[in-house]
N, C-alpha and C positions, 0 to 999 in steps of 0.2 A: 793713667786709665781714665779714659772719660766716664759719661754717665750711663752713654748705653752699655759699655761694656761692666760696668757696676753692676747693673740690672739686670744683665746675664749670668756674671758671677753668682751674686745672688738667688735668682731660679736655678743654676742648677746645683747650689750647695744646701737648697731645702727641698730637694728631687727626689724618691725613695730609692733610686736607679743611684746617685751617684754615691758611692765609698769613700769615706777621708778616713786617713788613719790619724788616731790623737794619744796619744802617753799621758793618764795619769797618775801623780803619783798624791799618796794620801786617799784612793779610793777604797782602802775598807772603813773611811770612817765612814761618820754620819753622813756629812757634807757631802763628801768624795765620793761611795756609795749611792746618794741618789743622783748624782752628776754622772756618774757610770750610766745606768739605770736610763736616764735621759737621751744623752748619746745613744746607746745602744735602739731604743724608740725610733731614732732618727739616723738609722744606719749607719754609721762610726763604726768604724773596725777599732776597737779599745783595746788598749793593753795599758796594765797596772802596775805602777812597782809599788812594792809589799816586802813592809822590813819581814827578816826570814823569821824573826818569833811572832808577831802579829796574828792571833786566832780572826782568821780572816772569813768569818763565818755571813758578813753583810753580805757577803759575794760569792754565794753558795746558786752553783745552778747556773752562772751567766756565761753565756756564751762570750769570755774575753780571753786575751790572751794576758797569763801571770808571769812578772817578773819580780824576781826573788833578791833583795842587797836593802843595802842603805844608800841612800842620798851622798851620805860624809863619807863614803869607801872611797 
């Protein structure tokens, strides 16, 4: 990839128009949670994985999509 094509990439991955989809996992923490939060600002389609006991109350309201396991399954 040369440079102009860098600089295209670039513009249209901070475009409000373009959708990246991203997998968090760890978003009901602190961290995680405003990293969601962030992305979501900047149109990411999110989805979270979220151990199935985890009172996942950070993440009350947002438009992401939940996925329910563990990591170690």
């Amino acid at each position: 990839m040369d440079e102009k094509d860098n600089k295209e990439f670039l513009f249209l991955s901070s475009s409000k128009y373009c959708l990246m989809k991203i997998i968090i996992t760890g978003g009901d923490g602190l961290l995680g949670s405003n990293l969601v939060r962030e992305l979501l600002k900047r149109n990411y389609e999110v989805s979270v994985l979220i151990f199935d006991k985890s009172p996942y109350k950070t993440l009350d309201g947002l438009d992401i999509h939940r996925i329910y396991g563990n990591i170690l399954n």
